[in-house]
C-alpha positions as CSV (number, residue, x, y, z in Angstrom):
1,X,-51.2,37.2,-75.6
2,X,-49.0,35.1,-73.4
3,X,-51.2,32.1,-72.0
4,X,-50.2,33.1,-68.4
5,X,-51.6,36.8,-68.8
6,X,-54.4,37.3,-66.6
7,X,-56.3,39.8,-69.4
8,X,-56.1,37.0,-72.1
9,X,-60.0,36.7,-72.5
10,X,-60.6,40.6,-72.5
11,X,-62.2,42.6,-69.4
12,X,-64.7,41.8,-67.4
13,X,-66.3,45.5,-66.7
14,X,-68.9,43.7,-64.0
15,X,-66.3,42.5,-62.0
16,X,-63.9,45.4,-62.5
17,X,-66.8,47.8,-61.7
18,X,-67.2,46.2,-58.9
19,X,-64.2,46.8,-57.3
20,X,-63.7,50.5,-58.6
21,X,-67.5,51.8,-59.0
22,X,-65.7,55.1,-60.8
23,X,-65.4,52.9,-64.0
24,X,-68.7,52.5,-64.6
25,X,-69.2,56.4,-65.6
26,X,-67.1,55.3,-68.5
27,X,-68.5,52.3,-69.6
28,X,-71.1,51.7,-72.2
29,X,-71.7,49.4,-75.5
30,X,-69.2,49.6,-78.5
31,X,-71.1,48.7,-81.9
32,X,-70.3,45.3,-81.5
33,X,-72.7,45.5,-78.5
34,X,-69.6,44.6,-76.0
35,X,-69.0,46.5,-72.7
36,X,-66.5,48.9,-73.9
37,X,-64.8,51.9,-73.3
38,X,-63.9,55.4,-75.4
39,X,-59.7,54.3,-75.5
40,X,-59.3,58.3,-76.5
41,X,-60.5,59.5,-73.1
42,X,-57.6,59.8,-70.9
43,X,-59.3,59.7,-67.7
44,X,-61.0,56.6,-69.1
45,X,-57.7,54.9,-69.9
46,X,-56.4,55.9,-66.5
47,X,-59.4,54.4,-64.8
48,X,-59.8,51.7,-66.3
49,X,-56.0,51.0,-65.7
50,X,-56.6,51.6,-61.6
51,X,-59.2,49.1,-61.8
52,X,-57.3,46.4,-63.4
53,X,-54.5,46.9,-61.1
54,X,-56.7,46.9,-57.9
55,X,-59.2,43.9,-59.0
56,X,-56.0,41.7,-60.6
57,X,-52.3,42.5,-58.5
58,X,-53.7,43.3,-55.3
59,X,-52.7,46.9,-55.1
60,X,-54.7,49.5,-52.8
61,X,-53.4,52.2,-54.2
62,X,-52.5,54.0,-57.6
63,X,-52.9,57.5,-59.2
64,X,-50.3,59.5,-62.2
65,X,-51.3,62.9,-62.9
66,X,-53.1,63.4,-66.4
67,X,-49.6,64.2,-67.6
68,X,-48.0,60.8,-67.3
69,X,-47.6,58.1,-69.8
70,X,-51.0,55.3,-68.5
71,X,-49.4,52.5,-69.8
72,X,-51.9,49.4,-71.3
73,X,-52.0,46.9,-68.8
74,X,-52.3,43.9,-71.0
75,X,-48.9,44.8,-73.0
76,X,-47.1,45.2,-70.5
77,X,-48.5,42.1,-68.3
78,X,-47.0,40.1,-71.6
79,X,-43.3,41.6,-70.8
80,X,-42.9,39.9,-67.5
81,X,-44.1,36.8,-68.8
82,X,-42.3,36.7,-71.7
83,X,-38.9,37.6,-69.3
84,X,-40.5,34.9,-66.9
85,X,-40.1,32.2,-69.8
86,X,-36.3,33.7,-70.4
87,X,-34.9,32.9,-66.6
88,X,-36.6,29.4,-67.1
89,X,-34.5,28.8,-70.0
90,X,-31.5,28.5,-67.6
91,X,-33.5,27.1,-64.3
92,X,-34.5,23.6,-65.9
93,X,-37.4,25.4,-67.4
94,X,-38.9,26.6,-64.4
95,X,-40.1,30.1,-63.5
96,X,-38.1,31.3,-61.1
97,X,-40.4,32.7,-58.3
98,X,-40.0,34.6,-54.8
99,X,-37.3,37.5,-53.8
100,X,-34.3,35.7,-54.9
101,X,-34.7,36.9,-58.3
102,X,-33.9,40.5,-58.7
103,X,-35.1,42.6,-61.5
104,X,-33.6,46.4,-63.2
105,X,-36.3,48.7,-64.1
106,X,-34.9,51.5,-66.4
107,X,-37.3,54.1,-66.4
108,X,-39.6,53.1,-64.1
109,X,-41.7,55.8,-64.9
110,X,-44.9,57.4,-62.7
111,X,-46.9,54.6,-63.4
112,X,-44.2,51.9,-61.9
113,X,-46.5,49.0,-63.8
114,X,-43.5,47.1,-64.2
115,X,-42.4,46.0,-60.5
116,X,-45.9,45.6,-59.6
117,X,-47.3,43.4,-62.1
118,X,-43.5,41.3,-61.5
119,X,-43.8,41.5,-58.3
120,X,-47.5,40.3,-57.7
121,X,-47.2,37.7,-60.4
122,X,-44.2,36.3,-59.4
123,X,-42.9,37.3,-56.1
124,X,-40.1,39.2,-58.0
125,X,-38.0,42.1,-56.3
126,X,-36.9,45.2,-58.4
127,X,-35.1,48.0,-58.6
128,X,-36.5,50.9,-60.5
129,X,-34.5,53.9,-62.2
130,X,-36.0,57.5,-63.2
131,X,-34.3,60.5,-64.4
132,X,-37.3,62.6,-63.8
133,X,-37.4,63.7,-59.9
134,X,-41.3,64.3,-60.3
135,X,-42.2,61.4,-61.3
136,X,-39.9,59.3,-59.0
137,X,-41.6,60.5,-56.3
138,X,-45.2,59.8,-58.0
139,X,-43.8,56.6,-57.6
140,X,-42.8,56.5,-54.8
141,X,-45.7,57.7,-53.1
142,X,-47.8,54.8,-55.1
143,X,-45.0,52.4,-53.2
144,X,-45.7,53.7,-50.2
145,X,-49.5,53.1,-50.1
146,X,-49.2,49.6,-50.7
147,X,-47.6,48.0,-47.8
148,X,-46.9,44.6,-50.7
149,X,-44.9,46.8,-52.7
150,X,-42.6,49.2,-50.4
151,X,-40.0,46.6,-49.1
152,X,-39.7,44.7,-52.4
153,X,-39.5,47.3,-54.7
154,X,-36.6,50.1,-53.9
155,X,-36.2,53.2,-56.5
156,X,-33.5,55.0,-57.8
157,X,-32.4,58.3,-59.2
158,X,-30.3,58.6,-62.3
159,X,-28.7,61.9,-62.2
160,X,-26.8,62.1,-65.2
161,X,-29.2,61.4,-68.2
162,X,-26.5,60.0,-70.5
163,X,-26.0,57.0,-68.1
164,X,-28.4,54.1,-67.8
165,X,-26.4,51.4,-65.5
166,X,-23.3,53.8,-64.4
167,X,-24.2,55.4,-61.3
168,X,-27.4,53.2,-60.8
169,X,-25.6,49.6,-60.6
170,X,-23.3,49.3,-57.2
171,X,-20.5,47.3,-57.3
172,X,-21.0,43.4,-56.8
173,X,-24.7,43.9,-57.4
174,X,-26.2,41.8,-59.2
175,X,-29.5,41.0,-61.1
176,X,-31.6,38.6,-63.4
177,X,-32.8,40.7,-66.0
178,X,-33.1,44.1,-67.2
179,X,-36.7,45.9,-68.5
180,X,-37.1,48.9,-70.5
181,X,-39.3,50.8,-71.9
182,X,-37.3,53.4,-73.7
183,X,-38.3,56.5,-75.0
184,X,-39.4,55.9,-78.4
185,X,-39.5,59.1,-80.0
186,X,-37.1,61.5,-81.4
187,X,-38.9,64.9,-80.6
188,X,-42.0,66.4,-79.2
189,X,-43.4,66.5,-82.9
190,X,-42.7,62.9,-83.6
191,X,-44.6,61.9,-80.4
192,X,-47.5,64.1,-81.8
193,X,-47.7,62.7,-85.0
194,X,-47.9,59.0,-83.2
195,X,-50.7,60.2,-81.2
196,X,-52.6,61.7,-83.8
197,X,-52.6,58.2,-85.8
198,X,-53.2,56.0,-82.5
199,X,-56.2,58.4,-82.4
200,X,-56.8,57.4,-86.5
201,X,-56.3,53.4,-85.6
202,X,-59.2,53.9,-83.3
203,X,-61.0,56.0,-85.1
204,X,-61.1,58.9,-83.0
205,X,-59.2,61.4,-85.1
206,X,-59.7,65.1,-83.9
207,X,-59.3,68.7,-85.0
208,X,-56.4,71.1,-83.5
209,X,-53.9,69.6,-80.8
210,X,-53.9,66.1,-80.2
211,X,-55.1,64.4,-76.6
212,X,-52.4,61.5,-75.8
213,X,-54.8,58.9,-74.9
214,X,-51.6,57.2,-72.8
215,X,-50.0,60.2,-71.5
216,X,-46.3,61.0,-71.5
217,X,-44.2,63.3,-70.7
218,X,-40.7,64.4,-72.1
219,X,-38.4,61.8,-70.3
220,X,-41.1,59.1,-71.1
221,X,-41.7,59.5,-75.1
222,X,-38.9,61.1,-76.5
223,X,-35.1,61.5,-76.3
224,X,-32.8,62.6,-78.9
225,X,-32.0,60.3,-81.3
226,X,-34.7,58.4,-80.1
227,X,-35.3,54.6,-79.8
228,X,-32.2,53.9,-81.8
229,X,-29.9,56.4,-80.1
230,X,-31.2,55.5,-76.3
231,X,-30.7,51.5,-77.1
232,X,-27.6,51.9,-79.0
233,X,-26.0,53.4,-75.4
234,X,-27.9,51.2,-73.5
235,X,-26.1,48.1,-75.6
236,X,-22.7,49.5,-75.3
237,X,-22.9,50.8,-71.4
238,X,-24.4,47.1,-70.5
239,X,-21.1,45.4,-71.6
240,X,-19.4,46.8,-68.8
241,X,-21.8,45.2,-66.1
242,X,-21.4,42.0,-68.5
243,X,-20.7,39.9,-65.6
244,X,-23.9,41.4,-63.0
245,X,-26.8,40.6,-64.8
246,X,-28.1,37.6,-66.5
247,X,-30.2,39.0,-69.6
248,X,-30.6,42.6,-70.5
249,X,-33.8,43.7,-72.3
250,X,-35.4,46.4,-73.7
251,X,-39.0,47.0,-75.9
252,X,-38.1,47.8,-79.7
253,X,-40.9,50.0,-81.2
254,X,-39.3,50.1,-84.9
255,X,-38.3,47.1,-86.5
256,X,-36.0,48.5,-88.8
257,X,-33.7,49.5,-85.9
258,X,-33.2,45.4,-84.9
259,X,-30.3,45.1,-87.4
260,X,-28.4,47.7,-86.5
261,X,-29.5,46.8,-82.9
262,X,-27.7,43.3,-83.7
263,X,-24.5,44.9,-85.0
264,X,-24.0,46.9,-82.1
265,X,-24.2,43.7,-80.0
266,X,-22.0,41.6,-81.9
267,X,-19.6,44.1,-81.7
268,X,-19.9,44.0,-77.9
269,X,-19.7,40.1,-77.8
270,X,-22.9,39.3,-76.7
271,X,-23.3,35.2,-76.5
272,X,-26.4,34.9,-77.1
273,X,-29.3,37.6,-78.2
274,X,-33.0,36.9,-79.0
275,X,-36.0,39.1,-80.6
276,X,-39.2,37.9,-78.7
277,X,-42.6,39.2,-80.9
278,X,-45.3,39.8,-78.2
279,X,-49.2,39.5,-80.3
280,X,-52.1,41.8,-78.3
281,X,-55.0,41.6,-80.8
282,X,-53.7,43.1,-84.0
283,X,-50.3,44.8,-82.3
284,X,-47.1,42.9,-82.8
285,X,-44.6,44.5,-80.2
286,X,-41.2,42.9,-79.7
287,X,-38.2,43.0,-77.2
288,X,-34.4,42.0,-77.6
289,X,-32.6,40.2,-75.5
290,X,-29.2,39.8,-74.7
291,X,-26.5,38.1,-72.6
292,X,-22.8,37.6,-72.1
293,X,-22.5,34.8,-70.0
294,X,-21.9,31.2,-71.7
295,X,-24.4,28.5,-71.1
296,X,-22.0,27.0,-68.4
297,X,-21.8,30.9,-66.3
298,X,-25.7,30.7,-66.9
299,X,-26.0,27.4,-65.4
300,X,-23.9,28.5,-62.4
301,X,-26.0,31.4,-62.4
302,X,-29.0,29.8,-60.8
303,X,-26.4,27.7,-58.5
304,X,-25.1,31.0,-56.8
């Protein structure tokens, strides 16, 4: 894990239990004899996700229906870091910290783990996009019940699911990165079958239809064309807002897709793109990275 994430020596269930008692009904001693708990009970997952974000970013409130993707908090805690270290790259390697620095959420999703985490880390503001109305206001109304959160972090609805930045970016705006998780999968089927062997990897394999341990609903696992169809759009729509944002990223799930991911942007002119590999335990996740301002418009970047 990056050496700035906050869940870099594992949980501490006491502590967490403390501030939401409800975890402790889930709790109990893996065969290693570790506090522990079953990763392929959804309410477990989802609880154990409240408690980190209460205990470690300072939120009061936060609840997804059952239905919605409950993102792991570690993973995604990596993300921001890793985009922390990017803006440094440009800012005489330092963080940049505090609501100057504006961040894109595409697909914010129920859960809106993204902004918060960014936010309570680093003082970041954002702007978060959904295509799904329900689960914009899901979270929303988390937003809402966390008087930290409302004024920093503003959402918006994409109403035309072939766009991803036309219609959502205004004229002028502008902003310092871009975060995506995209829908990875290519059908309903495809998502299945990567339930049924996260449920394998964890050795909780079951009979009949499959429990998403993480949730998810259409708009959040699956697209058509998938990963490489929603990035390959995302790469070509982002060279027309070449000049209003510093680095666009997004999360890449298949590592065969990178090349074809790097033809696309040289064909687009990107100056500069990097793959960053993000290590949780045994998972290797990654992210590209892209922007098309030269290192002297990057510089005067962080002037403006």
């Amino acid at each position: 894990m990056h050496p700035n994430n906050k869940h870099i020596n594992g949980y501490d269930f006491a502590a967490l239990i403390k501030t939401e008692p409800f975890l402790e009904k889930f709790v109990s001693k893996n065969k290693f004899g570790n506090d522990s708990i079953d990763f392929s009970n959804p309410l477990a997952v989802k609880t154990l996700n409240k408690s980190l974000l209460l205990h470690h970013y300072g939120v009061t409130y936060w609840d997804i229906p059952k239905t919605n993707l409950c993102p792991p908090i570690p993973g995604r805690a990596d993300y921001i870091h890793y985009i922390a270290d990017l803006l440094s790259l440009s800012n005489k390697n330092l963080i940049p910290m505090g609501e100057d620095v504006r961040g894109l959420d595409i697909g914010v999703g129920a859960n809106c783990i993204y902004p918060i985490i960014g936010h309570q880390e680093y003082g970041w503001e954002f702007v978060g996009t959904e295509v799904d109305k329900e689960c914009f206001n899901i979270a929303q109304k988390i937003l809402d019940g966390n008087t930290n959160l409302v004024e920093s972090v503003k959402l918006r609805l994409q109403l035309n699911k072939r766009h991803i930045f036309k219609e959502i970016v205004e004229k002028g705006e502008k902003f310092d990165f871009v975060i995506c998780n995209p829908p990875f999968h290519s059908s309903r089927e495809e998502a299945t079958k990567g339930s049924m062997r996260k449920l394998r990897n964890i050795g909780k394999q079951k009979d009949g239809k499959p429990v998403l341990n993480f949730g998810g609903q259409n708009n959040e696992l699956w697209c058509e064309g998938g990963e490489l169809a929603f990035i390959t759009n995302m790469i070509y729509e982002s060279a027309h807002f070449k000049t209003q944002c510093l680095w666009f990223t997004v999360l890449v799930s298949k590592k065969e897709n990178l090349k074809p991911f790097y033809n696309h942007l040289k064909k687009v002119k990107a100056f500069d793109v990097k793959t960053i590999e993000m290590e949780q335990g045994n998972k290797v996740s990654r992210f590209i990275a892209w922007t098309f301002l030269d290192e002297s418009q990057q510089k005067k970047w962080n002037e403006n």
